[in-house]
C-alpha positions as CSV (number, residue, x, y, z in Angstrom):
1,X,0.0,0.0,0.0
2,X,1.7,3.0,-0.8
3,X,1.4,6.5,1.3
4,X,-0.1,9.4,-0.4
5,X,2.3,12.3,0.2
6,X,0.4,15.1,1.8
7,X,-1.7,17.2,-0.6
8,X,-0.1,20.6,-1.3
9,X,-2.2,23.7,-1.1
10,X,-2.8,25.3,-4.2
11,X,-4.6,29.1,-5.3
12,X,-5.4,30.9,-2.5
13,X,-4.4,28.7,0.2
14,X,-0.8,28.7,-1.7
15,X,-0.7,32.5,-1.8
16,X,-1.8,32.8,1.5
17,X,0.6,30.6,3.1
18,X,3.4,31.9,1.4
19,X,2.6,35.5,2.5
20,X,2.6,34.0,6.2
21,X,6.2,32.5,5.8
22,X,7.4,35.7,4.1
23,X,5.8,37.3,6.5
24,X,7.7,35.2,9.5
25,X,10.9,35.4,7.8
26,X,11.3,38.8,6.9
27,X,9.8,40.1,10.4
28,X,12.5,37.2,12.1
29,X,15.7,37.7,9.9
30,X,15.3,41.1,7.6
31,X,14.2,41.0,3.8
32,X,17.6,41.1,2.6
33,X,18.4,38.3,5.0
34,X,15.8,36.1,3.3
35,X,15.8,34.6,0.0
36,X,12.9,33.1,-2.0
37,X,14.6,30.1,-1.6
38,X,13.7,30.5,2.0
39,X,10.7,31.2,1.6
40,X,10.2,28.3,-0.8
41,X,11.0,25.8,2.2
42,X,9.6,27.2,5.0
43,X,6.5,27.0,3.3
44,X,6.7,23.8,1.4
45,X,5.6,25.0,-1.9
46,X,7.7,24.8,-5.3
47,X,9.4,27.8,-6.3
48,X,7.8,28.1,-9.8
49,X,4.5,28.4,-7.4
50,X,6.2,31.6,-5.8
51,X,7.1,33.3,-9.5
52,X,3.8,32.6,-10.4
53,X,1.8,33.8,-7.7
54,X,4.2,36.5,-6.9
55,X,7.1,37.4,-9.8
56,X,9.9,37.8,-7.6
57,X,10.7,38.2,-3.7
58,X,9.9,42.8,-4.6
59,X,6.5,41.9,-5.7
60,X,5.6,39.3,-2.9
61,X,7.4,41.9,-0.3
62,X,4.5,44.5,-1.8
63,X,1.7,42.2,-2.1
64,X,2.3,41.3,1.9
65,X,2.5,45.2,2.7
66,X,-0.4,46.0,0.8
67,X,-2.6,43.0,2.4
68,X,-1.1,44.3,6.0
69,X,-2.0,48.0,5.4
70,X,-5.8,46.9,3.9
71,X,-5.9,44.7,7.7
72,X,-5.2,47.5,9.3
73,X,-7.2,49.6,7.6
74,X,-9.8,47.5,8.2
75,X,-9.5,47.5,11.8
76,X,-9.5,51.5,12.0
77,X,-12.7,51.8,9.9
78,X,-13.8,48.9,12.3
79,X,-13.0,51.0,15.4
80,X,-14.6,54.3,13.9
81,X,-17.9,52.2,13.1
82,X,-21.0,53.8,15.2
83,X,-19.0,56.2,17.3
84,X,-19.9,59.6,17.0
85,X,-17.3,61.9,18.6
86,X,-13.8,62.1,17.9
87,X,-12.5,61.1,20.8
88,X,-14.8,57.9,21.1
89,X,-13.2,56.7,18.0
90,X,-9.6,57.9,18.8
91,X,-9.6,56.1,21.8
92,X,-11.2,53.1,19.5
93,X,-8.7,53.0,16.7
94,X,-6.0,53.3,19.4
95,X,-7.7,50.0,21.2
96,X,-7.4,48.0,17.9
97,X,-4.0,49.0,16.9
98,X,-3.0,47.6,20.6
99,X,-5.0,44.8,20.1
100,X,-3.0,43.7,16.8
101,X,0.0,44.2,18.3
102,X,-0.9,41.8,20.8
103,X,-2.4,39.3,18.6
104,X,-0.1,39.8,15.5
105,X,2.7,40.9,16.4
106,X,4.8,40.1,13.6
107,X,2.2,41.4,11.2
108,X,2.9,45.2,13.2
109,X,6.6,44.7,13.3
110,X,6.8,44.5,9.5
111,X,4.3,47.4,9.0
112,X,6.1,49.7,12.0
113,X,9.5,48.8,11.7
114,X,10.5,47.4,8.4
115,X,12.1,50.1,6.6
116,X,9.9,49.7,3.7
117,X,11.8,52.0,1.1
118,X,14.4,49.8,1.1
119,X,12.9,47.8,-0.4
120,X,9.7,48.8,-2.2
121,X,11.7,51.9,-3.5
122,X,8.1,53.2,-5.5
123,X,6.0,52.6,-2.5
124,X,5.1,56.0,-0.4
125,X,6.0,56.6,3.1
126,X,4.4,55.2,5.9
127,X,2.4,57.8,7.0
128,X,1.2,58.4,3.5
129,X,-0.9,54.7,3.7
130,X,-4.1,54.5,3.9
131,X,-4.5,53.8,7.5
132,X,-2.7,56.7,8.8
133,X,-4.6,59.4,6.3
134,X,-7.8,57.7,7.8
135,X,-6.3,58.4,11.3
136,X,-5.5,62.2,10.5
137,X,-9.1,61.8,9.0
138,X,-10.6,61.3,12.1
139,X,-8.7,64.0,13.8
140,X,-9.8,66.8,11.1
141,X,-13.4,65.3,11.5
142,X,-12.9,66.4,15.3
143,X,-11.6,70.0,14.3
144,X,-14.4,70.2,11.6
145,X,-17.2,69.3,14.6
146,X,-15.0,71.6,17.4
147,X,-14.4,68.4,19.0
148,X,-10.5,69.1,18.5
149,X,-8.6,72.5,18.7
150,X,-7.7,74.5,15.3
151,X,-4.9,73.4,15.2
152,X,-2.1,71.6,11.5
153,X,-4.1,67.9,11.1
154,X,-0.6,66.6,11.2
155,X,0.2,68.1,13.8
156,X,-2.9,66.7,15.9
157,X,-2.9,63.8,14.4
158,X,1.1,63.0,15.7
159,X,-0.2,64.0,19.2
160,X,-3.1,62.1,19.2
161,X,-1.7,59.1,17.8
162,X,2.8,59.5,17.8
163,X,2.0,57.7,21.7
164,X,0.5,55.0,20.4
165,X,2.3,54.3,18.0
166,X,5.6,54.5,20.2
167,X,4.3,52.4,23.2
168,X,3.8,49.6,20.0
169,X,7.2,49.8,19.2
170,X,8.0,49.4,22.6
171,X,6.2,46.4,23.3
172,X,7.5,44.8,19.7
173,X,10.7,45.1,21.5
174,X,9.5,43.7,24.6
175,X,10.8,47.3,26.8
176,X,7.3,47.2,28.7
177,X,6.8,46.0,31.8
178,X,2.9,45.5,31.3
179,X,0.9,44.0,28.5
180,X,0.6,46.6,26.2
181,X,-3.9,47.4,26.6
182,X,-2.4,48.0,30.4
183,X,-1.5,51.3,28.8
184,X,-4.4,52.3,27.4
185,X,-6.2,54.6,29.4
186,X,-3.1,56.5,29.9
187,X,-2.1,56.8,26.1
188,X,-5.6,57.5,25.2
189,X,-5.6,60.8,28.0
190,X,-2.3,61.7,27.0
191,X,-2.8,62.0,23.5
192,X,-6.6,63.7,24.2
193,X,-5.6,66.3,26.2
194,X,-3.0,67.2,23.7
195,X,-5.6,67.8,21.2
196,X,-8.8,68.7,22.4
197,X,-10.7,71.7,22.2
């Protein structure tokens, strides 16, 4: 009787789990330290499925970084979903972004820490992704309603949020004493009283 070998995942499933090990890989040993052949092993899949899916290791970096920034921007629009006031839904994106941290924390590192233009050299910075223009949104929605001083978007938007976003880092680099949602209230007050009207 001979043994089956154990089916290989094909289509999505393939894509997928090759996004995951890239995604493990690069967050564990760099993109530069990682090769597709890596990636090809870690994830048990056939290299000609990785060029076809994916082109090259460039395009699968960008197709991971795009997924990642449409999660998170999924998770802010989440956040902001029936709550009225700005500082309901500042307080609500900041809940999220700590709660991915916490639960995907490799998936954060590579968003927060990767240096991106590196190696997506076309890809805008950071801040100019989707998910932080619909943070900076939601602080020039408060200035709009009064909820938030007059005061540059950016500029509100880097004191509401910049905390937040630094406590993250933090607990990527296990610096924190606490589980990062410890923090919340704090970085919420901090950041609101910076901005508020």
């Amino acid at each position: 009787m001979s043994q089956e070998s154990p089916k290989r995942p094909r289509g999505t499933a393939l894509r997928e789990q090759v996004m995951q090990t890239a995604l493990e890989l690069f967050s564990d040993r760099g993109y530069f330290n990682t090769s597709i052949h890596d990636i090809r092993r870690a994830a048990d899949v056939s290299i000609g499925a990785i060029y076809h899916h994916f082109g090259n290791k460039e395009a699968l970096a960008k197709a991971l970084y795009d997924d990642l920034l449409m999660h998170m921007e999924r998770d802010i629009d989440e956040a902001c979903f029936g709550r009225g006031n700005c500082a309901d839904r500042c307080r609500a994106i900041i809940a999220r972004l700590f709660e991915s941290t916490a639960e995907s924390p490799r998936m954060m590192q590579f968003v927060l820490l990767a240096q991106h233009r590196e190696f997506l050299r076309d890809e805008p910075p950071i801040c100019s992704s989707r998910p932080f223009q619909a943070m900076k949104q939601v602080v020039e929605d408060g200035i709009r309603n009064g909820d938030v001083r007059a005061i540059e978007p950016w500029v509100a938007a880097s004191a509401m949020f910049g905390g937040a976003l630094r406590m993250m880092q933090l607990s990527l680099d296990n610096a924190l004493e606490r589980p990062l949602a410890t923090y919340l209230d704090e970085v919420f007050e901090c950041g609101w009283r910076a901005i508020r009207s």
